[in-house]
C-alpha positions in Angstrom: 0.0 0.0 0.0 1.1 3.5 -0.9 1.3 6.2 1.8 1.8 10.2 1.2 1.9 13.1 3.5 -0.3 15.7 3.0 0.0 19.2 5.2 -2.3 20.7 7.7 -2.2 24.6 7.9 -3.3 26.6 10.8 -5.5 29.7 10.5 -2.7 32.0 8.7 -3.1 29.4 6.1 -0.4 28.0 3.3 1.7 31.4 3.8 2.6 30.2 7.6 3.6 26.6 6.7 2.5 23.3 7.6 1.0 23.3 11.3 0.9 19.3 11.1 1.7 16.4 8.3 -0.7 13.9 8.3 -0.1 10.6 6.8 -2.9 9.3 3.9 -3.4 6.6 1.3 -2.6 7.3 -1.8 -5.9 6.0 -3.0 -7.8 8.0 -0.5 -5.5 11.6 -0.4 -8.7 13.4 1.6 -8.7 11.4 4.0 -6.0 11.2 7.0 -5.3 7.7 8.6 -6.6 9.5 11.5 -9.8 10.2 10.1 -9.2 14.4 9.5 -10.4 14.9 6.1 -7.9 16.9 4.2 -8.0 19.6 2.1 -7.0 18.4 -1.6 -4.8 20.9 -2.9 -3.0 20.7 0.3 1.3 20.4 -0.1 1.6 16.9 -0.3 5.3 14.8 0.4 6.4 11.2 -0.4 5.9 8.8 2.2 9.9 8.5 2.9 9.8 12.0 4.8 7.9 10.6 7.3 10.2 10.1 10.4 12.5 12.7 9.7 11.5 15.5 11.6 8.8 16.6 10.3 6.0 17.7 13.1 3.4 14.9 12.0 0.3 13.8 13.6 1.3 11.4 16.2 -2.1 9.1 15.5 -1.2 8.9 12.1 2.3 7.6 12.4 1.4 5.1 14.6 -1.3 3.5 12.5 1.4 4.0 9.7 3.6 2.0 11.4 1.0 -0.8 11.5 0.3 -0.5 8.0 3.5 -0.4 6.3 6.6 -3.3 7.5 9.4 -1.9 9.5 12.6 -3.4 8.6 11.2 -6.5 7.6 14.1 -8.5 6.7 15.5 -7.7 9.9 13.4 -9.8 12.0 13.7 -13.6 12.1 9.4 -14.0 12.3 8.5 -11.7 8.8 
């Protein structure tokens, strides 16, 4: 399954930045694994960036982490 990140501004808007980075499916981009719906033309990031320090919402990462394998080759049980 495919992930993106798609930002979340706060009330100044796209000029002040991303507020939060939510993860989504790439066949759903409205909608946040956390269940915010998102705004479509929203600045949207491959799902690599997660992780590395962007401010992202925590519920989202964690059901990332559940969706997409974590070093899988790593462990002796994959």
């Amino acid at each position: 399954m495919s992930h993106l990140l798609r930002a979340e501004y706060g009330p100044q808007g796209r000029s002040a930045g991303a507020r939060t980075w939510h993860v989504v499916r790439a066949s759903d981009p409205a909608t946040a694994l956390c269940g915010r719906t998102m705004d479509t033309d929203a600045e949207t990031r491959a799902e690599e960036e997660w992780g590395t320090g962007l401010r992202c919402c925590q519920q989202c990462g964690s059901l990332y982490m559940h969706e997409v394998p974590h070093m899988e080759g790593s462990h002796p049980y994959s």
